[in-house]
C-alpha positions in Angstrom: 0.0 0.0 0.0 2.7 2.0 0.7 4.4 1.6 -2.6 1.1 2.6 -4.2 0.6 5.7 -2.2 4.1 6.8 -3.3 3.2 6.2 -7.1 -0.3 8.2 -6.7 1.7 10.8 -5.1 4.7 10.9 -8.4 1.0 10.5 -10.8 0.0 14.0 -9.0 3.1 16.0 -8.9 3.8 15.2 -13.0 0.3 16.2 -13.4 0.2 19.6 -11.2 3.7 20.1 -13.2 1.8 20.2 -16.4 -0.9 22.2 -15.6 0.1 26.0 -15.7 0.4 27.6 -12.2 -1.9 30.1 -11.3 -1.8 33.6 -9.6 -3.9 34.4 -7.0 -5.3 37.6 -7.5 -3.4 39.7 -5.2 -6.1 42.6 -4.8 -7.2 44.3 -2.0 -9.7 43.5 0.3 -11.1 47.3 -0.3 -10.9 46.5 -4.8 -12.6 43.0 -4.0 -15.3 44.5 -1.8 -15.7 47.0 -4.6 -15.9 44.6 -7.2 -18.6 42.5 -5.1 -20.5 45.4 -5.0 -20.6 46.2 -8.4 -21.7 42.7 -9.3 -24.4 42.9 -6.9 -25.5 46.4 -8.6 -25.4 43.7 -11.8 -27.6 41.2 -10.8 -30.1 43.8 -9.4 -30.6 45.4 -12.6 -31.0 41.6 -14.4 -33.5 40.5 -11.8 -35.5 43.7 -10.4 -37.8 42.8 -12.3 -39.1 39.4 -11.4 -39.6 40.6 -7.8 -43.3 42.4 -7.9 -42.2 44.8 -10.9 -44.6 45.1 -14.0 -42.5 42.9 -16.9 -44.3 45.4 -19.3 -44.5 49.2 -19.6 -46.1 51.5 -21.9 -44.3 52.1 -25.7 -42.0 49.1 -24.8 -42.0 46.8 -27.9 -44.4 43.7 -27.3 -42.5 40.5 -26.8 -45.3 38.2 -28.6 -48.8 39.1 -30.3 -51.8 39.6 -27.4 -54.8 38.2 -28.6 -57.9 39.3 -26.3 -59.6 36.1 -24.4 -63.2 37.9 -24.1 -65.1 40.1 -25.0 -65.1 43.3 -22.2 -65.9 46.9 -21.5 -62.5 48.2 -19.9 -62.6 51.3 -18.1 -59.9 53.5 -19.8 -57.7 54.2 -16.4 -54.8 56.2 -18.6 -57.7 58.8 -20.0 -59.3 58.5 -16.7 -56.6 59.8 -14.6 -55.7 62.3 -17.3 -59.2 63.9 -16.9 -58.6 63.6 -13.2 -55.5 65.6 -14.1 -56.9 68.4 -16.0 -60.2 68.7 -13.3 -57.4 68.9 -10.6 -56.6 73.0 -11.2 -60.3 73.9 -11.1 -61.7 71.7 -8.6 -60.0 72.4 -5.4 -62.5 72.9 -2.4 -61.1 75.4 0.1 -63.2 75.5 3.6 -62.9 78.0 7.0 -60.0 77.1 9.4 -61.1 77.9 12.7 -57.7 78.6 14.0 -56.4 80.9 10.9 -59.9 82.5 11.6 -59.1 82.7 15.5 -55.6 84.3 14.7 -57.6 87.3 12.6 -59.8 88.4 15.4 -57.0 88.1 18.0 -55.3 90.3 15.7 -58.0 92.8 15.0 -58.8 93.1 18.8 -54.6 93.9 19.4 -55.6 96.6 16.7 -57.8 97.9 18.6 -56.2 97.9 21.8 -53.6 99.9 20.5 -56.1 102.5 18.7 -57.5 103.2 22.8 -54.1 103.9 23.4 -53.2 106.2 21.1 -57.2 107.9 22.0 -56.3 107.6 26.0 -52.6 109.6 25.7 -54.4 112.4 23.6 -51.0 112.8 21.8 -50.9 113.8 17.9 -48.0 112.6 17.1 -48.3 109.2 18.4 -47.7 106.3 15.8 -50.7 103.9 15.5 -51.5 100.8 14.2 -52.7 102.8 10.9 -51.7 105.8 9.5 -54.5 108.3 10.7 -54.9 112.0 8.8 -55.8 115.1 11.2 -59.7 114.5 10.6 -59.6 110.8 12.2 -57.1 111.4 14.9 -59.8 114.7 16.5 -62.5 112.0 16.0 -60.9 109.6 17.9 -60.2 111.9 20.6 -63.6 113.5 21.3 -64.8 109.7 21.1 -66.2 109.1 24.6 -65.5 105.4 26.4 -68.9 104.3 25.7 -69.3 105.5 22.2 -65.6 103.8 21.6 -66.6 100.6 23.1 -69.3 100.8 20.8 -67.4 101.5 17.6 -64.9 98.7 18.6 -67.8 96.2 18.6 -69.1 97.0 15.6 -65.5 96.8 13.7 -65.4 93.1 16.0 -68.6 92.0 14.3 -68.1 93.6 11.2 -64.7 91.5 10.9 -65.8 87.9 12.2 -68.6 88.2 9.5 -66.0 89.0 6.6 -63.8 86.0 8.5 -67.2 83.6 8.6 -66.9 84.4 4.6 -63.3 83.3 3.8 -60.0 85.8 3.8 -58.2 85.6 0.5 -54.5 86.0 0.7 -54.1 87.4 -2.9 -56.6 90.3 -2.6 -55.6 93.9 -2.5 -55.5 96.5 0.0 -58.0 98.6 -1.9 -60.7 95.4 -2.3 -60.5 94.4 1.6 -60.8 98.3 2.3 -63.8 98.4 0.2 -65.6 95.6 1.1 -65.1 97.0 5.1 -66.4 100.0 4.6 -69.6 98.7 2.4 -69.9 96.1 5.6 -69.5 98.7 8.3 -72.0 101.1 7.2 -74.0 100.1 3.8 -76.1 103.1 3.9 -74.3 106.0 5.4 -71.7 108.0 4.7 -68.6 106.3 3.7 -66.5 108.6 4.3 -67.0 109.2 8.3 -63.8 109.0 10.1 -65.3 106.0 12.4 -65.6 104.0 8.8 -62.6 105.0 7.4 -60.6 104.2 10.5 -62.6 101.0 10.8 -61.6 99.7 7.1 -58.1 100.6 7.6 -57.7 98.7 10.6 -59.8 95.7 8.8 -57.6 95.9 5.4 -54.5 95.9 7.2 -55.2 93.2 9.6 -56.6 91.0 6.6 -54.2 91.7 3.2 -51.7 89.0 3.0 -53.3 86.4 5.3 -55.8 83.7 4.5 -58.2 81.9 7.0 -58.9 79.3 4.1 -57.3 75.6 3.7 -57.5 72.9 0.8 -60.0 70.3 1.7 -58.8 66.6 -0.6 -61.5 64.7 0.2 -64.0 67.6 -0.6 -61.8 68.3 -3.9 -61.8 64.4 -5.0 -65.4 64.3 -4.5 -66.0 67.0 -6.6 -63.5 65.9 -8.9 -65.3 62.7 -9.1 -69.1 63.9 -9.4 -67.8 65.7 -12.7 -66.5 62.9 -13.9 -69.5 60.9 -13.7 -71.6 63.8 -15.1 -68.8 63.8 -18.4 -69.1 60.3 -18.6 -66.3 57.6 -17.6 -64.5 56.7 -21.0 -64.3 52.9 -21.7 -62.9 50.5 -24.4 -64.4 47.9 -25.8 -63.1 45.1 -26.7 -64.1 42.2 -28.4 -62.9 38.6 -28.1 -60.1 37.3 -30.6 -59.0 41.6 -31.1 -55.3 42.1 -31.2 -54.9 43.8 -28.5 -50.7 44.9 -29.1 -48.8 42.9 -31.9 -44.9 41.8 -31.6 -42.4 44.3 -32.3 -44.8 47.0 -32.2 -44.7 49.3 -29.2 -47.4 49.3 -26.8 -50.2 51.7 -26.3 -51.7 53.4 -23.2 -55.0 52.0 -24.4 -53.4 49.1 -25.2 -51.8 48.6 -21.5 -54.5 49.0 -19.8 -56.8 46.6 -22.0 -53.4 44.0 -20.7 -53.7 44.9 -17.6 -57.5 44.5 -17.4 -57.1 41.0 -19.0 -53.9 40.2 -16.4 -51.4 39.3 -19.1 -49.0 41.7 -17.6 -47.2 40.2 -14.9 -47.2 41.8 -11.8 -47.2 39.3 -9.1 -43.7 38.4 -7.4 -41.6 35.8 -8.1 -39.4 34.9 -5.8 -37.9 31.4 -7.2 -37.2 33.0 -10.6 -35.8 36.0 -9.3 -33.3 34.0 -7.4 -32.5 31.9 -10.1 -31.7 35.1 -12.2 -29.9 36.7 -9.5 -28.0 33.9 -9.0 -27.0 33.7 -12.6 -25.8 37.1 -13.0 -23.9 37.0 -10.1 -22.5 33.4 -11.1 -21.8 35.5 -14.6 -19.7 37.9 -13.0 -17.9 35.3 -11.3 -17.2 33.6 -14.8 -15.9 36.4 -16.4 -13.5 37.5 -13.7 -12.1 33.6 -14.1 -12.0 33.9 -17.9 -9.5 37.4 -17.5 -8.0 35.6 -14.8 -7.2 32.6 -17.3 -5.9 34.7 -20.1 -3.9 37.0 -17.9 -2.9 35.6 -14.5 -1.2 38.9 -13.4 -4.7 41.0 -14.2 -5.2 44.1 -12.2 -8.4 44.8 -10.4 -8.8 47.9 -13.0 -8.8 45.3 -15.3 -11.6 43.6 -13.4 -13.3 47.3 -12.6 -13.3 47.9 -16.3 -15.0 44.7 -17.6 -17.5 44.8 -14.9 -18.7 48.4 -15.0 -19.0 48.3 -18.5 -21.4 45.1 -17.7 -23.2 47.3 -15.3 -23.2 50.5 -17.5 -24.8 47.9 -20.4 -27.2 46.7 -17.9 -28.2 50.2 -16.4 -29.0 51.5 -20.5 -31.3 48.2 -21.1 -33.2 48.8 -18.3 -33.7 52.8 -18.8 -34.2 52.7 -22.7 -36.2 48.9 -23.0 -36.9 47.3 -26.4 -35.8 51.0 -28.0 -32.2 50.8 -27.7 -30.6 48.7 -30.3 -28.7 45.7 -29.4 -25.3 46.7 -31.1 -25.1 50.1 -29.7 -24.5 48.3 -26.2 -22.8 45.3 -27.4 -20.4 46.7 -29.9 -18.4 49.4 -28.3 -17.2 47.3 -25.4 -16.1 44.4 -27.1 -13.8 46.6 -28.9 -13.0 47.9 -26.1 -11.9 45.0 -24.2 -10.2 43.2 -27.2 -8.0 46.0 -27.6 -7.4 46.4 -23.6 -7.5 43.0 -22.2 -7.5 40.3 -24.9 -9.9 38.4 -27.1 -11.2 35.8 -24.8 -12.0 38.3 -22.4 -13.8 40.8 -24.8 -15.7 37.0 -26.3 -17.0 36.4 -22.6 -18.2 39.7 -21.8 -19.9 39.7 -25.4 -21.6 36.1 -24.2 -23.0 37.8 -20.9 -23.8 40.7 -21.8 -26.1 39.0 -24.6 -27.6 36.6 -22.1 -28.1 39.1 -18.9 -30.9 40.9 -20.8 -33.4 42.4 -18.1 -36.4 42.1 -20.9 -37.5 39.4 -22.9 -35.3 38.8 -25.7 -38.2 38.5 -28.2 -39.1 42.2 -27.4 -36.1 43.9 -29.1 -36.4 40.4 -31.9 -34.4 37.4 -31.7 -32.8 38.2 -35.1 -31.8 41.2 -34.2 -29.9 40.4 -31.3 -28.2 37.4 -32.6 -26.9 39.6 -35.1 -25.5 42.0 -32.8 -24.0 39.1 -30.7 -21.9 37.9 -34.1 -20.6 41.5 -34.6 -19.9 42.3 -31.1 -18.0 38.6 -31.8 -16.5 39.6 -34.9 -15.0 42.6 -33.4 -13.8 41.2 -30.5 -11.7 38.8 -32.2 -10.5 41.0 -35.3 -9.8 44.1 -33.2 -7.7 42.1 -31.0 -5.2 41.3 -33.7 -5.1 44.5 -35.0 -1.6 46.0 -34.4 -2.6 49.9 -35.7 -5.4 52.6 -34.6 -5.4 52.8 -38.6 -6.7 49.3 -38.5 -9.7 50.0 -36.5 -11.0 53.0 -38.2 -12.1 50.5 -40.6 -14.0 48.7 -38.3 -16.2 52.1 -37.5 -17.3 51.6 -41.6 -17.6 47.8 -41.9 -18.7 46.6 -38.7 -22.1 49.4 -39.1 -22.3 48.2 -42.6 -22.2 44.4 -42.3 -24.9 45.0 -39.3 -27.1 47.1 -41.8 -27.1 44.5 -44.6 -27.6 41.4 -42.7 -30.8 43.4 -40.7 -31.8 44.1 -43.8 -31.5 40.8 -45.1 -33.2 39.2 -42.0 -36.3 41.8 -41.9 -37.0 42.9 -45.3 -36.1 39.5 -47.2 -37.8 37.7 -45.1 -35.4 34.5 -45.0 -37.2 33.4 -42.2 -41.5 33.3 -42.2 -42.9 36.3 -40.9 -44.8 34.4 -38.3 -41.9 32.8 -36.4 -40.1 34.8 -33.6 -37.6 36.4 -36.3 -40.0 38.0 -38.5 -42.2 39.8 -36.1 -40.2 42.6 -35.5 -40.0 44.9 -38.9 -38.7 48.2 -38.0 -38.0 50.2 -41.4 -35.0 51.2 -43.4 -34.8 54.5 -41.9 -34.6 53.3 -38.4 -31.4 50.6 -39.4 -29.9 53.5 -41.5 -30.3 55.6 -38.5 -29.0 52.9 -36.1 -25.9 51.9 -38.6 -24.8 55.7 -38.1 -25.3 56.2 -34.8 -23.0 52.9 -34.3 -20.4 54.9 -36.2 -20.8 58.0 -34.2 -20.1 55.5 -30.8 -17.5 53.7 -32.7 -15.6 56.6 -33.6 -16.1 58.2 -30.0 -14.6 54.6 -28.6 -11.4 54.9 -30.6 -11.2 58.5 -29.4 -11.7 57.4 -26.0 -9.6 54.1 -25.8 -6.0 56.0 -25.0 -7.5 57.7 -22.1 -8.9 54.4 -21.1 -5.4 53.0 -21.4 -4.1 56.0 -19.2 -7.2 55.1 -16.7 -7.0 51.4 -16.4 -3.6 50.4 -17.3 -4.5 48.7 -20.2 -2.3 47.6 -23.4 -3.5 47.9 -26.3 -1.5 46.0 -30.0 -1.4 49.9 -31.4 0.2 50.9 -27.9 2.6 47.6 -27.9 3.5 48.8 -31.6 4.0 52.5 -31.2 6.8 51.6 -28.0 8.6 48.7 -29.9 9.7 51.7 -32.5 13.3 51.4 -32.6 12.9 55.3 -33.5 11.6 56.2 -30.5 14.4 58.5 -28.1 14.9 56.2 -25.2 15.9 53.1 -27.6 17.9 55.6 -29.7 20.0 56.6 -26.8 20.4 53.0 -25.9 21.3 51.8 -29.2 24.1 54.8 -29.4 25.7 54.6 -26.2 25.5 50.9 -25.2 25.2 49.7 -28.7 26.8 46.2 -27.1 23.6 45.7 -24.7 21.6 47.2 -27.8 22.6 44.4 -29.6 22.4 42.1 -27.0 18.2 43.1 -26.6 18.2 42.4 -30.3 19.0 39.1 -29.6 17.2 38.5 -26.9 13.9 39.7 -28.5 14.5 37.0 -31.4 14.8 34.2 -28.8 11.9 35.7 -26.4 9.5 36.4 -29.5 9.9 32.8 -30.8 9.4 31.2 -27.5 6.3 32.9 -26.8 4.9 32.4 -30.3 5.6 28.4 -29.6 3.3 28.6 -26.7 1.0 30.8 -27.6 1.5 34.0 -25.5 1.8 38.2 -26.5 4.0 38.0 -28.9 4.0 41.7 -29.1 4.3 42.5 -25.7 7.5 40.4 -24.7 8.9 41.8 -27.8 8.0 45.5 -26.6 9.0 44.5 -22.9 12.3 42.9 -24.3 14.0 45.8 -26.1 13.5 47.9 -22.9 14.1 45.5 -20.0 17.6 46.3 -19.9 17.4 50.4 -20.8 18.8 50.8 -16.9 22.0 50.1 -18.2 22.6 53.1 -19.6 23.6 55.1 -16.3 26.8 53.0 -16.4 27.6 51.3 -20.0 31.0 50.6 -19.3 30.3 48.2 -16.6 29.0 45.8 -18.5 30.6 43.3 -20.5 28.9 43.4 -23.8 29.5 46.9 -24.1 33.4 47.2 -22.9 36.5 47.5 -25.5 40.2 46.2 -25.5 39.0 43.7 -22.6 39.7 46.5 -20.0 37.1 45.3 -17.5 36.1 48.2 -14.6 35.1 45.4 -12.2 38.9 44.0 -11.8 40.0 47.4 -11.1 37.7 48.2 -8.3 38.2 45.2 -6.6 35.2 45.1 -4.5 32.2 42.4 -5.0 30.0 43.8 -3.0 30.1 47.1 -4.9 29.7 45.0 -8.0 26.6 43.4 -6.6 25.3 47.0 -6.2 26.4 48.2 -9.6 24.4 45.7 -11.3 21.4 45.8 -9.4 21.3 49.5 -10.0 20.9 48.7 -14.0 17.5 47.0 -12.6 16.8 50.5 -10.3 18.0 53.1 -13.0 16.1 51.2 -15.9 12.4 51.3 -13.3 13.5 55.1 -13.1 13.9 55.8 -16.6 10.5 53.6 -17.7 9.2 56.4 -15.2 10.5 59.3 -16.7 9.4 58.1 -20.5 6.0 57.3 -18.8 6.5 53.5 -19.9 3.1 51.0 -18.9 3.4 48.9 -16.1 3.1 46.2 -17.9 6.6 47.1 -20.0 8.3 48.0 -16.7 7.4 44.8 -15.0 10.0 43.4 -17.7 13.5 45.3 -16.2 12.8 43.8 -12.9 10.9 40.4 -13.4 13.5 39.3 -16.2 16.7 39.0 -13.4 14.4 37.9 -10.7 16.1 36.9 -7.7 18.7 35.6 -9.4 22.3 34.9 -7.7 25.1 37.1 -9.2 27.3 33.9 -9.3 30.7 35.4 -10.0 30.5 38.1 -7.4 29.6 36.1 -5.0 32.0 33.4 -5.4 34.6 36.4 -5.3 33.3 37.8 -2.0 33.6 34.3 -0.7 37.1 33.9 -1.0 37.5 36.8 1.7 34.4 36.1 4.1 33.1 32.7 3.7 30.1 33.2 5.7 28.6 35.6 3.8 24.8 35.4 3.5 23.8 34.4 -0.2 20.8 36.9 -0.5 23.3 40.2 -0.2 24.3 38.9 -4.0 21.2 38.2 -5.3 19.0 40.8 -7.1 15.9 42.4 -5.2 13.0 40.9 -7.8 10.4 40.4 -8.0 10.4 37.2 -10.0 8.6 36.9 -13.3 4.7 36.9 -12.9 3.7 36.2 -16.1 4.6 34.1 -18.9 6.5 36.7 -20.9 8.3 38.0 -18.2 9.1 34.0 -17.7 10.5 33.8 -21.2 12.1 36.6 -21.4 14.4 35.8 -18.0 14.8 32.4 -19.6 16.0 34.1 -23.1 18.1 36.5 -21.2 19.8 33.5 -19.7 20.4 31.3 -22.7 21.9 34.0 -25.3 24.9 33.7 -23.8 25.2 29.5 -23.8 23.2 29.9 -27.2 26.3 32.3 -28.7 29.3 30.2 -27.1 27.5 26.8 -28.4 30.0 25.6 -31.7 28.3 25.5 -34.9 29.0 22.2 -35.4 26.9 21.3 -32.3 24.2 19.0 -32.5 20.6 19.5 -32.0 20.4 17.5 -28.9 23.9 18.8 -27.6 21.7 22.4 -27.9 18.7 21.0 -26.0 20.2 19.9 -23.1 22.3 23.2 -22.8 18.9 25.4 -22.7 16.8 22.8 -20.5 19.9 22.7 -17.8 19.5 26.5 -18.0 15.7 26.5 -17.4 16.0 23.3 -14.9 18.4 25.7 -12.5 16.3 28.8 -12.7 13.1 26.4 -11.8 15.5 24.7 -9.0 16.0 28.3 -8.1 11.9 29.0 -7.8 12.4 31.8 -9.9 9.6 30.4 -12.6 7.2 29.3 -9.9 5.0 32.6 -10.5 5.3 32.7 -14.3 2.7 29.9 -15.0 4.9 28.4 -17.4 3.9 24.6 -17.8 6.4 21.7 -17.9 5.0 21.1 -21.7 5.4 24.6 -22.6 9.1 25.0 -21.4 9.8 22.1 -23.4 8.6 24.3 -26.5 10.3 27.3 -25.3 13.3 25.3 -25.2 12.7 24.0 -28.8 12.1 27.6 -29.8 15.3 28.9 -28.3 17.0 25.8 -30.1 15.3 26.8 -33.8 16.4 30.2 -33.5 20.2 29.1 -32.7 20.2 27.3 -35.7 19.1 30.1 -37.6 22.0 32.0 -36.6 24.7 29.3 -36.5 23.5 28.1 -40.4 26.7 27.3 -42.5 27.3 29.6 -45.2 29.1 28.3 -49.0 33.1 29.6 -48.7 33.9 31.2 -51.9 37.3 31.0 -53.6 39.0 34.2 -53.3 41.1 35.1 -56.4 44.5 36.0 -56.4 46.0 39.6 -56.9 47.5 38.1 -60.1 44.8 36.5 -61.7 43.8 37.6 -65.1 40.6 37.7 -66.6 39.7 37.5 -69.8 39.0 41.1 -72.0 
């Protein structure tokens, strides 16, 4: 048993070593919370609407034909409540508040108060409550108590009655003054000082305030005995009428003759609202795996981009319906994401995206959206091998075109019989002409947009990757002129690195970008390395010193992160000057330092890392390490004689753990190996020896 145990445990290690190591996402708690939130938002808007939410609104395109079971009389509710509405503005019932009223009299009687003050003192000049001329103020003052009292009550009764009759805010002075005076003395002179004083006290007290309040129960009744004497508008209906046909948008009429007949859903769901929930959620999950898989070392602005354009796809099919047109939402981010992430990405975010559809598919036609679905796929994967932004201007004028004719083709054709679920929906040639240019506007306003996204997300687009492997551009310029040797050297190294990741399938582009500039530190210091030094003068033996060695050549890693700073370099280029020494042991060095302390500690000679994370990175260390044994090989080596070479290489740098991040299989370092070996061979290929001619020769006239 024991033997057996060991035999299942060799099975398992051969197999794990064949499977590609993964990365754990090393993101934040703070970026994962976010990005659990964001799918929640996601499977919200995919789900909402199962949980007690009408499935149908009015002018959404109807999913299927609605045929009426019976005949009816259905109360029109949508003209019904517009009446309602309209009646609203002339039909509100105002009654008497007693305490506004009780305010008003308090207020008159303070008036008054101060009026028997200003009588009492006998003083001309004293300020009232009104302004009073000479005439009134010697009419006040003569006033005995009695005949005072008197005049006080009358002005009392006088304004409860105008109270008992409702105070209107909005009247003037001159109106409330009027109406006093007609009250306080309807026969006599109007013009007496005890009725002018009385009607400037009254207007006063009164302008501006209101004793009135809106009744709604009055108001609705009223509102409601109108509408019965208009008449309460109906629709009849007849059994077998079409009440809303597919593809065509619904009425308000039409609604409510649905609603009457209950074929719009409004009862929750709770079963199929988890089931939804659950999916879109699950969806999330899958794409996030599917980045993951295609680029282990994915940054959660990766993961923020792909899932909040998901949720900004969502958000638009739920606020524009069955009116928004399939490729507008599909289109624009598969593009994106092809160019920023990869194809396999930009194909699963086109696949949920297409499936997490809050309406029913047939509303915006089946046709229709499988059609968008093979663009978005089309441009997904032909975007992503597009190396130029000249490349994907043509997809703003193909990718709308194709769309057109095959909509065309599918609704005006009529491959398919106009009864089955892709021939109900027959919107005209204006509408897909219109649609086909507004797709160009949003494609053209995507490219426009995709280097700010780059900027934003750290993304790496083919144009990008081409535009930095420019052998024109300053920074490789300086490098090929002052350390043409190391210049040379990347040359080589980008041959060997570009053919190991085209065995294997990985960025070609990028590990040839990230290759010609992962050893651009070397340029504070040329001299000190080997490639680049003349008449074999070597700095290193005449400063003596290992340990200041070891620190020169981990500075070409620390000047080289500096300078991919400085020329703004993407992360993902910069990870190469790093990631392609590793952790590796500077060998010589510290065999030197050795020989005059022999307890030094191994890790003050090896380089600070980090090791390669990615497969590129992987190859490249790997090709950085084998130039050398590739260029000292003899021609007249053997094939085999060059394999084993390059895999003792590899072997000591996985010994070493320094591929154990890179998720470089066993199988695919075999190809890398093979790669390396092909690319040798190349270089080492005999050439025909010509026979030189001698000075004396003659040739023939």
């Amino acid at each position: 048993m024991a033997k057996l145990f060991n035999l299942k445990n060799v099975w398992r290690g051969w197999r794990d070593s064949q499977s590609p190591r993964r990365l754990a996402m090393e993101w934040s708690l703070t970026n994962k919370a976010a990005l659990l939130i964001i799918s929640l938002l996601i499977a919200v808007l995919s789900s909402y609407k199962l949980l007690a939410v009408p499935d149908l609104k009015p002018k959404d395109l109807a999913p299927f034909d609605f045929i009426a079971p019976e005949s009816a009389l259905v109360t029109d509710t949508a003209e019904l409540q517009q009446k309602r509405s309209d009646l609203i503005p002339r039909t509100s019932v105002q009654v008497i508040d007693e305490d506004e009223s009780e305010k008003l009299l308090n207020q008159i009687k303070e008036q008054l108060g101060y009026l028997e003050q200003v009588a009492i003192s006998n003083n001309n000049d004293r300020i009232g409550p009104v302004n009073l001329d000479l005439t009134e103020r010697e009419w006040l003052s003569k006033q005995t108590d009695s005949k005072r009292r008197q005049w006080e009550q009358e002005i009392l009764l006088v304004s409860q009655k105008m109270i008992h009759q409702g105070i209107i805010g909005t009247l003037p002075y001159d109106q409330i003054q009027k109406a006093a005076k007609f009250q306080l003395s309807p026969n006599t002179n109007v013009n007496s000082p005890s009725i002018t004083i009385g009607s400037k006290l009254i207007a006063d007290t009164f302008q501006g305030n209101t004793n009135l309040r809106h009744d709604v129960k009055r108001s609705q009744q009223l509102i409601e005995e109108l509408i019965t004497k208009q008449g309460i508008p109906t629709i009849e209906v007849k059994k077998g009428d079409l009440i809303a046909k597919k593809g065509e948008s619904i009425t308000p009429k039409g609604y409510v003759v649905l609603d009457h007949f209950r074929l719009i859903n409004r009862s929750p769901r709770p079963i199929e609202w988890l089931i939804k929930f659950a999916e879109a959620l699950f969806s999330c999950w899958v794409l996030l795996m599917i980045m993951r898989r295609e680029k282990p070392s994915a940054k959660s602005k990766h993961a923020f981009l792909s899932l909040g354009l998901l949720l900004i796809v969502q958000f638009s099919k739920d606020w524009f319906g069955a009116t928004i047109s399939p490729l507008q939402v599909l289109v624009p981010p598969s593009l994106i994401l092809s160019q920023g992430i990869g194809t396999r990405s930009a194909l699963g975010w086109v696949a949920i995206a297409s499936l997490l559809w809050p309406i029913p598919v047939s509303g915006i036609g089946d046709g229709r959206l499988l059609i968008a679905a093979l663009t978005a796929t089309l441009v997904a994967i032909q975007s992503g091998r597009m190396r130029s932004r000249a490349q994907l201007t043509q997809i703003v004028v193909l990718v709308p075109f194709i769309s057109l004719v095959c909509q065309w083709i599918l609704i005006r054709v009529r491959i398919v019989p106009t009864s089955s679920a892709w021939g109900k929906l027959s919107p005209n040639s204006e509408t897909l002409v219109t649609e086909a240019l507004f797709l160009v506007v949003i494609l053209m306003f995507t490219i426009f947009l995709i280097p700010i996204i780059e900027n934003t997300f750290g993304l790496l687009t083919r144009a990008r990757l081409m535009e930095l492997a420019d052998q024109e551009r300053p920074l490789l310029r300086k490098l090929s002129k002052e350390a043409p040797g190391t210049f040379e050297h990347t040359l080589m190294i980008c041959g060997l690195a570009e053919e190991g990741a085209r065995s294997i399938g990985a960025d070609v582009d990028l590990i040839r970008t990230g290759a010609l500039y992962h050893d651009v530190g070397k340029l504070h210091a040329p001299e000190w390395f080997i490639e680049n030094q003349e008449n074999e003068l070597n700095p290193h033996d005449e400063l003596n010193d290992p340990y200041k060695s070891a620190d020169i050549l981990q500075a070409h890693v620390d000047e080289g992160l500096k300078l991919a700073k400085k020329h703004r370099l993407p992360t993902a280029i910069a990870d190469f000057i790093p990631e392609h020494q590793g952790t590796l042991k500077m060998g010589y060095f510290f065999h030197q330092a050795r020989k005059f302390d022999s307890a030094i500690p191994e890790g003050r000679f090896r380089y600070k890392g980090p090791i390669p994370n990615s497969k590129e990175t992987g190859i490249l260390m790997l090709a950085d390490g084998c130039e050398a044994a590739l260029r000292a090989l003899d021609p007249k080596s053997t094939y085999k004689e060059a394999c084993s070479t390059i895999r003792r290489i590899v072997e000591s740098r996985q010994i070493d753990g320094q591929l154990k991040n890179s998720s470089l299989s066993r199988g695919e370092l075999e190809l890398v190996v093979r790669a390396f070996v092909s690319v040798w061979r190349r270089m080492s290929h005999r050439r025909i020896k010509y026979p030189t001619q001698s000075k004396t020769t003659a040739y023939p006239a």
